[in-house]
C-alpha positions as CSV (number, residue, x, y, z in Angstrom):
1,X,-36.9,106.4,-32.9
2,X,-39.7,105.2,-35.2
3,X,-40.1,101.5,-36.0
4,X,-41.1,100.4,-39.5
5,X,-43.0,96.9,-38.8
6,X,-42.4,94.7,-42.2
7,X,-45.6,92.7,-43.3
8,X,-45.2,89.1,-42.5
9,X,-45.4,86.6,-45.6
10,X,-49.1,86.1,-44.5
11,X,-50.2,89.6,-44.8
12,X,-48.4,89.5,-48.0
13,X,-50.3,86.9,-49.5
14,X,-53.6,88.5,-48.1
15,X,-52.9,91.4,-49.6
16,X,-51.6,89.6,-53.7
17,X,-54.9,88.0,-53.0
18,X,-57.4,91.0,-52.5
19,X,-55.0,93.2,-55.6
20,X,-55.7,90.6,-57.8
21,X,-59.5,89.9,-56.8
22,X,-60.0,93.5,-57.1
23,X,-58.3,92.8,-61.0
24,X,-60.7,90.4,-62.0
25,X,-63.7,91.6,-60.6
26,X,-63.1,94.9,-63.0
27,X,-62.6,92.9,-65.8
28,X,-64.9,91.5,-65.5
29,X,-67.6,94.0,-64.9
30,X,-66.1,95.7,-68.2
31,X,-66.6,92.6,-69.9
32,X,-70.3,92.4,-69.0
33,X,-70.9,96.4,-70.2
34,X,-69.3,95.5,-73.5
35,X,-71.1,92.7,-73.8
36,X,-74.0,94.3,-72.8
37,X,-73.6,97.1,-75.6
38,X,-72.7,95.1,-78.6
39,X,-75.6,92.8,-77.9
40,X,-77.6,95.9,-77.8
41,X,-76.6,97.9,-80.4
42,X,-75.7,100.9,-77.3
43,X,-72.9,102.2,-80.4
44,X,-73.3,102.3,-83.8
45,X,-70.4,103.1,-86.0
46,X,-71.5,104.6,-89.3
47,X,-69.3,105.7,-92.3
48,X,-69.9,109.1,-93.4
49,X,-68.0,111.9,-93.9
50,X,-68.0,114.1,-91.1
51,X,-67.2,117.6,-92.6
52,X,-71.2,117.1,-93.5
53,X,-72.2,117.7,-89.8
54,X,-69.3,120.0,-88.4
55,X,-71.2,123.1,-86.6
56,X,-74.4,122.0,-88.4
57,X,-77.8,120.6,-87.0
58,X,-79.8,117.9,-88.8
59,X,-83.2,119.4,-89.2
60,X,-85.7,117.2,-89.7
61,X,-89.5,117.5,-88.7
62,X,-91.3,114.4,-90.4
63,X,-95.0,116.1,-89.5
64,X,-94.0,118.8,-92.6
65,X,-93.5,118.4,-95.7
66,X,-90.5,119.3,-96.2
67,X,-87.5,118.2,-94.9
68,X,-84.2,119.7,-94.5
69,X,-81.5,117.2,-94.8
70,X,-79.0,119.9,-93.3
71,X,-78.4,123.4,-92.1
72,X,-75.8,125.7,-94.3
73,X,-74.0,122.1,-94.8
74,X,-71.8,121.7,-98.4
75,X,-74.9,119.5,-99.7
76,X,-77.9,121.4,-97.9
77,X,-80.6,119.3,-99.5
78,X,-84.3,119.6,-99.0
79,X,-86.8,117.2,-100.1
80,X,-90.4,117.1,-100.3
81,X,-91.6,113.6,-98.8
82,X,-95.0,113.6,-100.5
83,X,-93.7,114.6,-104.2
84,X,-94.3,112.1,-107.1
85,X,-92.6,111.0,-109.4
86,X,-94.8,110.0,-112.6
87,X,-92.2,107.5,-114.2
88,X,-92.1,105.4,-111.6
89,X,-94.0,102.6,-112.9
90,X,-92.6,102.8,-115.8
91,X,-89.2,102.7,-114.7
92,X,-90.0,100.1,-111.6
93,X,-91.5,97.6,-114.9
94,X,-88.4,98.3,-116.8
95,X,-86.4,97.7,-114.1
96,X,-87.8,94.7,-112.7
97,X,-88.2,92.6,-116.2
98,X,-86.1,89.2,-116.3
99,X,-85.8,89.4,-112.5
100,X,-86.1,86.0,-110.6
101,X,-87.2,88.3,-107.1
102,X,-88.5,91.5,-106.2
103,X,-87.2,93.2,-103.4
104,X,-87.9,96.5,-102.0
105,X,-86.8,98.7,-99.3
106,X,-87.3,102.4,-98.5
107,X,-85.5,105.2,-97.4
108,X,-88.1,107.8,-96.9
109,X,-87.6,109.4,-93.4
110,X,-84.1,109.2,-93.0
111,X,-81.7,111.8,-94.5
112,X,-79.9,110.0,-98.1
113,X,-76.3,111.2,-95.9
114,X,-76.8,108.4,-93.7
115,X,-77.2,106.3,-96.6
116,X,-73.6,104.4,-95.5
117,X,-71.4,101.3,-95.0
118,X,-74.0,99.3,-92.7
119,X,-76.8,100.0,-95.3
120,X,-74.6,98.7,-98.3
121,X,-73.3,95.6,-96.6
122,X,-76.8,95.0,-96.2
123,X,-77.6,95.6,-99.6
124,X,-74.8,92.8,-100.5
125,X,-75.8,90.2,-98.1
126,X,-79.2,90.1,-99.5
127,X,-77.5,89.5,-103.2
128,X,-75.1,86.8,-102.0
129,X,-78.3,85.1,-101.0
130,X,-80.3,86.0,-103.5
131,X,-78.0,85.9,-106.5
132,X,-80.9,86.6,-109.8
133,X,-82.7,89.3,-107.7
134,X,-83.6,93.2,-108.2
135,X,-83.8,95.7,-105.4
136,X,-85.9,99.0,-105.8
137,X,-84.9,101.3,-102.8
138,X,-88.2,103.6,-102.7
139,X,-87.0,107.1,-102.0
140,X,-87.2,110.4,-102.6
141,X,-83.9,111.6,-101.8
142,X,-81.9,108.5,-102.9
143,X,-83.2,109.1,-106.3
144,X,-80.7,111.7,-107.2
145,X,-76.9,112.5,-108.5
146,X,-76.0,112.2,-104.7
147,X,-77.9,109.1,-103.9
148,X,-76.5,107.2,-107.2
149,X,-72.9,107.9,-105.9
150,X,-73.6,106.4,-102.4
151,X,-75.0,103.2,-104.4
152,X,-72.1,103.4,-106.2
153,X,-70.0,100.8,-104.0
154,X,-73.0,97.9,-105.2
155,X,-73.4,98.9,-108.5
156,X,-69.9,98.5,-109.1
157,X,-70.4,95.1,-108.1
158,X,-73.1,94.1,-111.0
159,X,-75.8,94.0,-108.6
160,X,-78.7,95.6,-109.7
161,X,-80.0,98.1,-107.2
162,X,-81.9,101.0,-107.8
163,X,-83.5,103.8,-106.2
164,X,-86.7,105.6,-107.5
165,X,-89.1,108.4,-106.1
166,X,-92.3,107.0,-105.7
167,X,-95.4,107.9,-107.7
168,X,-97.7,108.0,-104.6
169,X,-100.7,109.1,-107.3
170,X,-100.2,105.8,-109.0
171,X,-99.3,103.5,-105.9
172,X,-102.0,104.3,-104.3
173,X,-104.8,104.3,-106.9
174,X,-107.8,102.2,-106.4
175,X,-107.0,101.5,-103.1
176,X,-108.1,102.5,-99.7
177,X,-105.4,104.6,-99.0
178,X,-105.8,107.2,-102.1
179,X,-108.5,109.2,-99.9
180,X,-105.7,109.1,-96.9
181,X,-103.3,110.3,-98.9
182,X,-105.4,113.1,-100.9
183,X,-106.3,114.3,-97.1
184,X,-102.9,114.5,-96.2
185,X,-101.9,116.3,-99.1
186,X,-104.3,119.2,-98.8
187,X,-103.3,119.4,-95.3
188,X,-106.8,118.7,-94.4
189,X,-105.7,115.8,-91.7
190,X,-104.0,115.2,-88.9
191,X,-100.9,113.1,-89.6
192,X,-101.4,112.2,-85.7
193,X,-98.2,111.3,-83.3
194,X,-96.5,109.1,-85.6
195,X,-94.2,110.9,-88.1
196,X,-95.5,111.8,-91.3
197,X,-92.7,110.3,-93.2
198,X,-92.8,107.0,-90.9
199,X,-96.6,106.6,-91.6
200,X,-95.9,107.2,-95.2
201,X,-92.7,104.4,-95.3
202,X,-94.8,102.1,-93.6
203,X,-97.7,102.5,-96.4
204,X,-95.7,102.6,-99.2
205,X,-94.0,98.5,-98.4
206,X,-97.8,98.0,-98.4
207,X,-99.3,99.3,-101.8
208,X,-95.8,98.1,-103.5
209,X,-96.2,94.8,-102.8
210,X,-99.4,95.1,-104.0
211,X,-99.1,96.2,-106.9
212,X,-96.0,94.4,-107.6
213,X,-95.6,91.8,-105.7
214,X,-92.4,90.0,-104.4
215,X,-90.6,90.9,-100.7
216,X,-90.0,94.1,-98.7
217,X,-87.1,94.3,-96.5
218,X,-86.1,97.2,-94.0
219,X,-82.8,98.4,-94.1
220,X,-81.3,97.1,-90.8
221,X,-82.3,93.5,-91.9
222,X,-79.4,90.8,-92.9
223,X,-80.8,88.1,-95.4
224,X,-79.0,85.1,-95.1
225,X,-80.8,82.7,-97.0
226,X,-82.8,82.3,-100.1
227,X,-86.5,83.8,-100.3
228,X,-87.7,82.3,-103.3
229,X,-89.8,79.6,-101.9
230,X,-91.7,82.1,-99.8
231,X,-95.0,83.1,-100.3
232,X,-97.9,85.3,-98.3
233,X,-96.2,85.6,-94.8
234,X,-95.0,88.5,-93.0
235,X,-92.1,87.6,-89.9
236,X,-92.0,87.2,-87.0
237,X,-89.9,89.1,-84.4
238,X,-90.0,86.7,-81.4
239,X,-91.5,83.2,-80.6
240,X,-92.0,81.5,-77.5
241,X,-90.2,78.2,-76.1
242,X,-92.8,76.1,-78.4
243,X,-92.1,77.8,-81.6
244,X,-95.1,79.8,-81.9
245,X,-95.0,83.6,-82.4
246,X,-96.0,86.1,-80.3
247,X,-95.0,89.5,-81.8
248,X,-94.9,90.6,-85.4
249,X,-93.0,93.1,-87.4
250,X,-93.5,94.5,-90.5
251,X,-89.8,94.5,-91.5
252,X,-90.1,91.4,-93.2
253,X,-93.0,91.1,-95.6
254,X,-93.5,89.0,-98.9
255,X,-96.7,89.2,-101.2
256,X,-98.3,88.1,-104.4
257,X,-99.5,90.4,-106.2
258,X,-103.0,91.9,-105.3
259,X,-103.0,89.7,-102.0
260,X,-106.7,90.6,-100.4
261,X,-104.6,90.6,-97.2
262,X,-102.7,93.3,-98.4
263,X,-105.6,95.1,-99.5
264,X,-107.2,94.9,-95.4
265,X,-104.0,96.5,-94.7
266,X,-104.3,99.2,-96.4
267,X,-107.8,99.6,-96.3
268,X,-107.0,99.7,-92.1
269,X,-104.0,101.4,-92.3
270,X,-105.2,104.9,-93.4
271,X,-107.9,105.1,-90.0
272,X,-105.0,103.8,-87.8
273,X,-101.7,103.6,-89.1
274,X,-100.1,100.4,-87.8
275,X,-103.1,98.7,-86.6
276,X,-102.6,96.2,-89.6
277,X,-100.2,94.3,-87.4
278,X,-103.5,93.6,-85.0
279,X,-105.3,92.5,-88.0
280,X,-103.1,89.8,-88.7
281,X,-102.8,88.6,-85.2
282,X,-106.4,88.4,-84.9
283,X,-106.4,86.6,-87.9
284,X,-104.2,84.0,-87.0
285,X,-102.5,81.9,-89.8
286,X,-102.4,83.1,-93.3
């Protein structure tokens, strides 16, 4: 006859014990992942509609040209990222008059579709601090029937936002980077590793606060408080336990108009994209 031995009321307790230390230890290591990716930005949810990308690629090769927003999709746009737009500064001066700030932003590389939720909560934050501001959105593919119906959402809301393709001709006259750009243009240079449409987002918040003025912004950045009493600085992405600086970024970036900094910039920028960065640490304090 087999003998069934019950556990005594020691084992018992042993065994709640290791069940519920096995419990928290797994919650707790979930807890750190999560953690982990929300700090991190591991998922991003964005807000489009999906039907756009359903058995369809996103083709996009920034080193040409052109870019195709989408293959066979219901929209299938293609835009040409070095196409000007004539009326720009006449529409950017129009546009801008009676405004207490300039801001800009661009939206060059990145398909107009993606153009969602984050971007225009974004676009409100940097109203609710800045109440008597104007925001140009430099694009070439948010300045269109499509691209004014995704703006839709924060133009309902009074603020004034607008998005214009950029007269490269007339951005970058008289500066260094008209001979870069007329190279590029007759595909007589090398764009190099960086993406064409990258370089060319990168130069544009340059000549624009140059020949405007006021503060570029990328789209990923929250404003929470007022810019007007900021002049001639560009921020800083981390500092070190003192307070100092010790890397820059170019997402943040406010001007007068026709700084000679600026001008170095560009006048750097077109023999190595990005080195301006370099410039300005060398520098030191503006």
């Amino acid at each position: 006859m087999k003998t069934t031995v019950l556990p005594s009321e020691q084992q018992r307790r042993s065994l709640n014990r290791h069940t519920k230390f096995r419990i928290f230890t797994t919650i707790s290591l979930l807890a750190i992942i999560f953690t982990y990716m929300f700090n991190t930005n591991t998922f991003i949810s964005f807000n489009f509609n999906p039907t756009l990308f359903t058995n369809h690629k996103l083709i996009i090769n920034c080193n040409q040209l052109i870019i195709q927003e989408s293959h066979n999709s219901p929209l299938n746009l293609k835009f040409d990222i070095l196409n000007s737009n004539p009326e720009f500064e006449t529409r950017a001066n129009k546009f801008f008059k009676d405004c207490k700030l300039r801001f800009f932003m661009t939206w060059i590389s990145s398909p107009s579709i993606l153009f969602g939720e984050r971007e225009l909560l974004i676009v409100e934050a940097l109203f609710k601090s800045n109440p008597d501001s104007c925001l140009i959105i430099i694009s070439n593919n948010m300045d269109s029937n499509h691209g004014f119906q995704l703006q839709k959402p924060v133009i309902n809301l009074g603020l004034r936002v607008q998005a214009i393709e950029p007269d490269f001709h007339f951005l970058f006259k008289n500066t260094p980077a008209e001979s870069w750009f007329g190279c590029i243009q007759n595909k007589k240079c090398d764009p190099g590793e960086i993406p064409l449409a990258q370089n060319i987002s990168n130069l544009i918040r340059l000549v624009a606060l140059y020949k405007f003025g006021g503060v570029y912004l990328d789209t990923d950045f929250i404003p929470l408080n007022n810019f007007s009493g900021l002049r001639n600085l560009i921020g800083a992405q981390s500092a070190n336990r003192f307070g100092n600086w010790t890397r820059l970024n170019n997402a943040v970036l406010v001007f007068d108009k026709n700084h000679p900094l600026l001008y170095k910039f560009i006048e750097i920028f077109y023999n190595i994209p990005l080195v301006y960065l370099y410039f300005l640490i060398k520098l030191g304090t503006l």
